[in-house]
C-alpha positions as CSV (number, residue, x, y, z in Angstrom):
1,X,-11.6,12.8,22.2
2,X,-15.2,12.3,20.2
3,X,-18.1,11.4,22.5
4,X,-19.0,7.6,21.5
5,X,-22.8,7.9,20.2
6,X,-23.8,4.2,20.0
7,X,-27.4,4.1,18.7
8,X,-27.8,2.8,15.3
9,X,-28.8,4.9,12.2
10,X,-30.3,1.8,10.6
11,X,-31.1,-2.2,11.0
12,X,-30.8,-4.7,8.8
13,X,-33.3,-8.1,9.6
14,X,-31.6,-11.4,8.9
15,X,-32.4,-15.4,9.5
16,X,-29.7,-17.5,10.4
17,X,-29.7,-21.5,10.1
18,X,-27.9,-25.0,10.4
19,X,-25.3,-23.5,12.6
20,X,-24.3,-25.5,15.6
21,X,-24.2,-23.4,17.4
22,X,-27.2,-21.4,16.4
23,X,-26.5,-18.3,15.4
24,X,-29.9,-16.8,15.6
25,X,-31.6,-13.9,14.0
26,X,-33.0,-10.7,14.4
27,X,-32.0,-7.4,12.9
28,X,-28.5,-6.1,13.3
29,X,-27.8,-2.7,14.0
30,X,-25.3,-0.7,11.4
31,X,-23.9,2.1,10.7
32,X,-23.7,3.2,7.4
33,X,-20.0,4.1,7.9
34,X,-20.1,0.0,8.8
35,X,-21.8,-0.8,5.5
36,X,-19.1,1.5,3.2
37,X,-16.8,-0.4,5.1
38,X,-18.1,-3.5,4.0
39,X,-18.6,-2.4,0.5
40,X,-15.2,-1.7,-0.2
41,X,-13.2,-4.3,1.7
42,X,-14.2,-7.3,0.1
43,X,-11.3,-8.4,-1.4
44,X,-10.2,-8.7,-5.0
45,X,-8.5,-11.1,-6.8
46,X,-5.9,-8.7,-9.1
47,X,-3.8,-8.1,-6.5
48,X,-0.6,-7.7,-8.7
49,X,-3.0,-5.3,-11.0
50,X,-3.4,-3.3,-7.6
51,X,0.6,-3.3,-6.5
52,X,1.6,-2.3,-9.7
53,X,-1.1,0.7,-9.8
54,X,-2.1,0.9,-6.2
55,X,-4.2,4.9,-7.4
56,X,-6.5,2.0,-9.3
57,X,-7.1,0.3,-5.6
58,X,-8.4,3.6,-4.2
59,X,-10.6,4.5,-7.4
60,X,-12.3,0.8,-7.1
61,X,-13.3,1.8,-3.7
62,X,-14.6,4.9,-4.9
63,X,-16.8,3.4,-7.3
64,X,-18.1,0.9,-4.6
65,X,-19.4,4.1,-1.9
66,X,-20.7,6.0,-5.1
67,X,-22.8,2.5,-6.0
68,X,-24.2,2.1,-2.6
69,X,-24.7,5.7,-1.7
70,X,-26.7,5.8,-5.2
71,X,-28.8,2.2,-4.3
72,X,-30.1,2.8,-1.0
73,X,-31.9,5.2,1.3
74,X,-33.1,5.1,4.4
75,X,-36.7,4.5,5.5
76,X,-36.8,5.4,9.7
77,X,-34.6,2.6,10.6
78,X,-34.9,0.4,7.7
79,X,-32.7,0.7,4.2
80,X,-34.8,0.5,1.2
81,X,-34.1,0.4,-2.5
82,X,-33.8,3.9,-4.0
83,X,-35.7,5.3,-7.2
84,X,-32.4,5.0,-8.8
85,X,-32.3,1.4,-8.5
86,X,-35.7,0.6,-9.1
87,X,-35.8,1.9,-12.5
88,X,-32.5,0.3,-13.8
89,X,-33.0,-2.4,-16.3
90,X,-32.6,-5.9,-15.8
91,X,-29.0,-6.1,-16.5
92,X,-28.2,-3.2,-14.2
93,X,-30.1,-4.4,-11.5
94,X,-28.7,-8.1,-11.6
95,X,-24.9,-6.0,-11.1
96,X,-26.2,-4.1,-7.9
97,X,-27.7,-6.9,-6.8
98,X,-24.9,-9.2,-7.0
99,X,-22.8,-6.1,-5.3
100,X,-25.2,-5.7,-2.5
101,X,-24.9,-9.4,-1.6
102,X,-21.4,-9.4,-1.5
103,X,-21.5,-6.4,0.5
104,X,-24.1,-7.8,3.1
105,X,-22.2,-11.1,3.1
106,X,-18.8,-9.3,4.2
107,X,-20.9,-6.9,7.0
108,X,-22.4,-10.3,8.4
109,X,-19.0,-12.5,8.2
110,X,-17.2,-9.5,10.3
111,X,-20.2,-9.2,12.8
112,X,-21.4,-12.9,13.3
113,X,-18.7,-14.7,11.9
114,X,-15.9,-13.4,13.5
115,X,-14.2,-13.1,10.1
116,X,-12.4,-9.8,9.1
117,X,-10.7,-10.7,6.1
118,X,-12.7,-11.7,2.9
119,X,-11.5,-12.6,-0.3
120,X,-13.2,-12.5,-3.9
121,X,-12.2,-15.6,-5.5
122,X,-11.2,-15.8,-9.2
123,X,-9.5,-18.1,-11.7
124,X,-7.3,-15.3,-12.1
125,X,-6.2,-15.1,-8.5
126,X,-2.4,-15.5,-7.7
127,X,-3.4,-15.7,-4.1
128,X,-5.7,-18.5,-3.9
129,X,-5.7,-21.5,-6.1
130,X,-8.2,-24.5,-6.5
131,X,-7.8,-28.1,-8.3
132,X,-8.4,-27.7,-12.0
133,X,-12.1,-27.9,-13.2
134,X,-13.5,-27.5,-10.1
135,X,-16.6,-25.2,-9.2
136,X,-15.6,-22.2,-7.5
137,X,-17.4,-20.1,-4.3
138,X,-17.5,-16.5,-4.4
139,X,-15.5,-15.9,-1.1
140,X,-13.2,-17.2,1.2
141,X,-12.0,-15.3,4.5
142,X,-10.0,-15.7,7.4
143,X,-10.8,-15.8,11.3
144,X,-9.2,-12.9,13.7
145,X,-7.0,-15.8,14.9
146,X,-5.6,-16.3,11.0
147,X,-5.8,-19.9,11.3
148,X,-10.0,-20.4,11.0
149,X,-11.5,-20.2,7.5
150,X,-14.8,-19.9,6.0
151,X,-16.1,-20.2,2.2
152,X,-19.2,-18.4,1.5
153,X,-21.0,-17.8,-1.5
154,X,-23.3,-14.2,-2.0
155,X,-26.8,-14.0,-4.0
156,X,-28.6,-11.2,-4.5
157,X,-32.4,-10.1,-5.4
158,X,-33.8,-7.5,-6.2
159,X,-37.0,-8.6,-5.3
160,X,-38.1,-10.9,-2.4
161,X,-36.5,-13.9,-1.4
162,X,-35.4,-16.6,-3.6
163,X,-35.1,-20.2,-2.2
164,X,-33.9,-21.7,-5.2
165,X,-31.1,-18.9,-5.5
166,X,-30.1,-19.5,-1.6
167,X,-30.2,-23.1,-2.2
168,X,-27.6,-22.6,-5.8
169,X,-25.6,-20.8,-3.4
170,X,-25.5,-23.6,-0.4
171,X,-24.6,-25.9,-2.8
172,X,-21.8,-23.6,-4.5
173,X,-20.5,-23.0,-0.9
174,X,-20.4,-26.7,0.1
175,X,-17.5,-27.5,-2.7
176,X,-14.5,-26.6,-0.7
177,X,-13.3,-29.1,2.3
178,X,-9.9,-28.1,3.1
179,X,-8.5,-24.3,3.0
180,X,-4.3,-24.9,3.8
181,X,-5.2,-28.2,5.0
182,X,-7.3,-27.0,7.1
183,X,-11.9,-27.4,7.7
184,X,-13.5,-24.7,7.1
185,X,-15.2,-23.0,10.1
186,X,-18.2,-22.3,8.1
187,X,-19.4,-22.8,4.9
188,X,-22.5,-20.4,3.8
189,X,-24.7,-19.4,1.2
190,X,-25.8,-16.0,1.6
191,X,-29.0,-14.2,-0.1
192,X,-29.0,-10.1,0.0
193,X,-32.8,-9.3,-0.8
194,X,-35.6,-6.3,-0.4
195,X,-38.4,-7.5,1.8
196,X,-39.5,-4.6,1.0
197,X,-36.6,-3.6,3.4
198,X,-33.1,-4.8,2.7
199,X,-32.9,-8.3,4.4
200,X,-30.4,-11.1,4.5
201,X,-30.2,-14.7,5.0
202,X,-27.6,-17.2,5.3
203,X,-27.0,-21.0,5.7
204,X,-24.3,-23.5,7.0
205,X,-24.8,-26.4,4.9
206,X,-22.3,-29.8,5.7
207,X,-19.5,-29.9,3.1
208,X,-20.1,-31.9,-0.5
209,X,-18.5,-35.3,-0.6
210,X,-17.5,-34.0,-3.8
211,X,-15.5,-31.0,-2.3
212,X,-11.8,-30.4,-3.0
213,X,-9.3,-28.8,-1.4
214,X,-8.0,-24.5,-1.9
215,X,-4.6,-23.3,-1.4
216,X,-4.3,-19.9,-0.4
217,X,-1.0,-18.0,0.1
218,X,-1.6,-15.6,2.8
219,X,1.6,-13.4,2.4
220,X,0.2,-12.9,-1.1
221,X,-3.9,-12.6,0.1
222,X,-2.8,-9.6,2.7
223,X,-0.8,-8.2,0.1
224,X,-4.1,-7.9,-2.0
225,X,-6.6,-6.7,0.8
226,X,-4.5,-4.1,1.5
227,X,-3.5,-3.1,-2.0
228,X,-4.5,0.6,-0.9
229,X,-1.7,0.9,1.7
230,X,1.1,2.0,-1.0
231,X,-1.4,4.9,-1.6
232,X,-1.7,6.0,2.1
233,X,1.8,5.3,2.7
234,X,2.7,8.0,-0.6
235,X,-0.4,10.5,0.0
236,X,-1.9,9.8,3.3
237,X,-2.4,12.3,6.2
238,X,-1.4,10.9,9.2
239,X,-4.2,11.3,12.5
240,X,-4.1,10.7,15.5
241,X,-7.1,8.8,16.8
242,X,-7.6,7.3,20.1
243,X,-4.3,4.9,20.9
244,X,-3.7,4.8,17.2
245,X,-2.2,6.3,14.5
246,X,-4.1,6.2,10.9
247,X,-2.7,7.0,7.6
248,X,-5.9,8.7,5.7
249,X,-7.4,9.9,2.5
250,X,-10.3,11.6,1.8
251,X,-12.5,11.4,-1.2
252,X,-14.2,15.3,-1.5
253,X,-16.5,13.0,-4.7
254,X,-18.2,10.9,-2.5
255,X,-17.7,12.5,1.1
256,X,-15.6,9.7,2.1
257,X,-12.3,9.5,4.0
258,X,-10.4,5.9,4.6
259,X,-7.7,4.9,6.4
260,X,-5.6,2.4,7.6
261,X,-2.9,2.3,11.5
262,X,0.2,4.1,10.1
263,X,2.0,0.7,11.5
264,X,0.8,-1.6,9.3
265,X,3.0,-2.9,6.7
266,X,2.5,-5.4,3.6
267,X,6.2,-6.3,3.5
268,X,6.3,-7.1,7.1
269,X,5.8,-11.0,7.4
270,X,4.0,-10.4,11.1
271,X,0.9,-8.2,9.4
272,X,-1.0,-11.4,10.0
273,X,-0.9,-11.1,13.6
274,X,-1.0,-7.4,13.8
275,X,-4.5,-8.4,12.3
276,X,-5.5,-10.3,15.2
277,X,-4.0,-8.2,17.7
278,X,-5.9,-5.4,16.0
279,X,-9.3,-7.2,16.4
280,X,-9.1,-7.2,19.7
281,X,-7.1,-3.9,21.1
282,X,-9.3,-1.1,21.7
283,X,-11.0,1.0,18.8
284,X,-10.9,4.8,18.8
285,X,-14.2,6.5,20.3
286,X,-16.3,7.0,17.1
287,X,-19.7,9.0,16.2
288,X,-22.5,7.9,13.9
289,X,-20.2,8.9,10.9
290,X,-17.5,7.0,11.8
291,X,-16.0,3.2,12.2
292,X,-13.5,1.0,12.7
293,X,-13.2,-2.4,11.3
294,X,-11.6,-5.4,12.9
295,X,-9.4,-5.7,9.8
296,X,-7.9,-2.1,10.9
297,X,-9.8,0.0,8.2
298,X,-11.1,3.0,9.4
299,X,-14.3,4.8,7.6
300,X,-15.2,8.3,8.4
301,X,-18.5,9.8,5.5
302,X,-19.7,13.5,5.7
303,X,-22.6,14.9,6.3
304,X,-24.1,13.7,3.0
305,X,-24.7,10.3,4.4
306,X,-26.3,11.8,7.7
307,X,-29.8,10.3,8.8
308,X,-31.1,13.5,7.3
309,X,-29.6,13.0,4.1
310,X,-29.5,9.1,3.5
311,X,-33.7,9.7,4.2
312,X,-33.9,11.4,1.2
313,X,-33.9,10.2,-2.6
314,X,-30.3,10.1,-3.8
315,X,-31.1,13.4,-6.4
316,X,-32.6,15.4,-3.8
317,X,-29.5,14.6,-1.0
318,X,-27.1,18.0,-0.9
C-alpha cells in the first residue's frame, strides 16, 4: 500500500458569491493529478462519434494533458502562465483560455459543488436537448446523488479579471429552469483568470424569467462521459489499487496513465448509482502523483509533472 502524502503541490485562490449558503473563498489546495483530471473529464457532446471510435476518446484526452502541461507552471505554490502561453497570439490564447475555464469550472463543481459529472453542451448533443432558439450554457452536471443538477457557464482571461465577461456568463447560466423537470441546484458563471496567479471566480445568480426547460437522457450522458471505457475494457491493464480494481492505460507521450474500476459498465442501467456509491466508498491511498475522482477516474502523471519539474518552463522540463 502507497503512504497517503496529503500536502498540496499547488493552490488555486478563488471568490465565491450569492450562494445561500455561502460558499466562501480562499485558495483551494490541488493536485496537479486533480487538475489533469479535470482537464480531461469535462464531458463532450459527440458521444456517438466517441462509441463508434472510442481510440478518438483517449487521443482527446491526450491532447487536453499536453495543453495544460504546455500552459502552466508552477511558481512555489501558485500556477502561473507559461512562456509558451504568453507569446501565443490572440487567437491562440482566446482557445486556452476558454480551455482553462472549463477546466477550473469542472475542478471547482467536483470540490465545492459536489458535482462529479459535467457535460459540454452542444446543439449537436444527442444527450441533452433544449427548446429550439434558445441560448445555450456551456455545462450542465449532475450531483453524487444523480438527481441534483447544476448549469454553469465557463469564461476565461488571459489577463486579469473581467466583470463584464463574469457578468455575460451569469446571465448565460441563468437561461435554464428545469433539468428533467427538475431546479437546478446551482446555476453559475464561472471566470478562469491570471491574477498574476491562476485565480477563479464564480456566481449563483437567481434563474431568468425567460429560462426554459433541458431534457437530458442520462443513459445516453453516461454513455458519453465514459466514452473511454470501450478502450480500457479492449487494451487496459487491470491493477489492483486499494479495495478496487482499475482498468488502466498509460500514455508514455505525456507521462500520463488513466483509469477507470474494472466494474464499471456503460451497458449496465445501474452505472448511475455505482456513481454515487463510488463518491462516497473509500479511495485508494494516493501520493502527490496520483488521484481519484468522485466520478471513479483515476489519474496517475510521472515524474515530469513533479514539483521539480512543473517549476520549470515547459522547454526546459525533462
Amino acid at each position: 500500500m502507497r503512504v497517503r502524502n496529503s500536502s498540496p503541490m499547488i493552490k488555486i485562490p478563488y471568490q465565491t458569491s450569492h450562494f445561500n449558503p455561502p460558499k466562501g473563498g480562499g485558495a483551494l489546495d490541488v493536485k496537479w493529478p486533480e487538475l489533469v483530471h479535470a482537464a480531461v473529464t469535462y464531458g463532450k457532446s459527440s458521444s456517438c462519434y466517441h462509441l463508434s471510435h472510442p481510440r478518438h476518446s483517449m487521443a482527446e484526452k491526450r491532447m487536453r494533458t499536453h495543453f495544460l502541461y504546455a500552459c502552466l507552471r508552477q511558481n512555489g505554490f501558485s500556477v502561473m502562465p507559461s512562456e509558451l502561453y504568453t507569446e501565443m497570439d490572440a487567437t491562440e490564447k482566446s482557445f486556452s483560455s476558454y480551455f482553462l475555464g472549463m477546466t477550473l469550472t469542472k475542478l471547482f463543481a467536483a470540490r465545492l459543488l459536489d458535482v462529479p459529472l459535467l457535460w459540454h453542451v452542444s446543439k449537436s448533443s444527442q444527450a441533452i436537448s433544449f427548446s429550439s432558439g434558445n441560448s445555450r450554457p456551456d455545462l450542465i452536471g449532475c450531483g453524487s446523488n444523480v438527481n441534483s443538477w447544476i448549469v454553469a457557464e465557463a469564461k476565461g482571461r488571459s489577463g486579469g479579471f473581467d466583470g463584464p465577461a463574469l457578468a455575460r456568463a451569469k446571465d448565460q447560466s441563468r437561461m435554464v429552469n428545469l433539468i428533467n423537470g427538475l431546479k437546478p441546484q446551482y446555476r453559475v458563471g464561472c471566470q478562469a483568470y491570471f491574477a498574476p496567479c491562476l485565480c477563479f471566480q464564480l456566481e449563483d445568480p437567481p434563474a431568468e424569467r425567460r429560462a426554459t426547460p433541458a431534457t437530458v437522457e442520462v443513459s445516453a450522458a453516461l454513455r458519453e462521459y465514459y466514452s473511454i471505457l470501450p478502450v480500457l475494457k479492449e487494451s487496459g491493464t487491470v491493477v489492483s489499487l486499494g479495495r478496487h480494481e482499475f482498468m488502466l492505460l498509460s500514455d508514455d507521450t505525456n507521462g500520463v496513465t488513466i483509469g477507470l474500476p474494472k466494474s464499471f459498465d456503460i451497458q449496465d442501467s445501474r452505472l448511475r448509482f455505482a456513481v454515487s456509491k463510488f463518491a462516497s466508498a473509500p479511495k485508494p491511498d494516493c501520493s502527490l502523483l496520483e488521484f481519484v475522482g468522485n466520478d471513479g477516474f483515476y489519474v496517475r502523471l510521472d515524474e515530469r509533472w513533479s514539483e521539480r519539474e512543473m517549476l520549470k518552463q515547459p522547454h526546459r522540463r525533462e
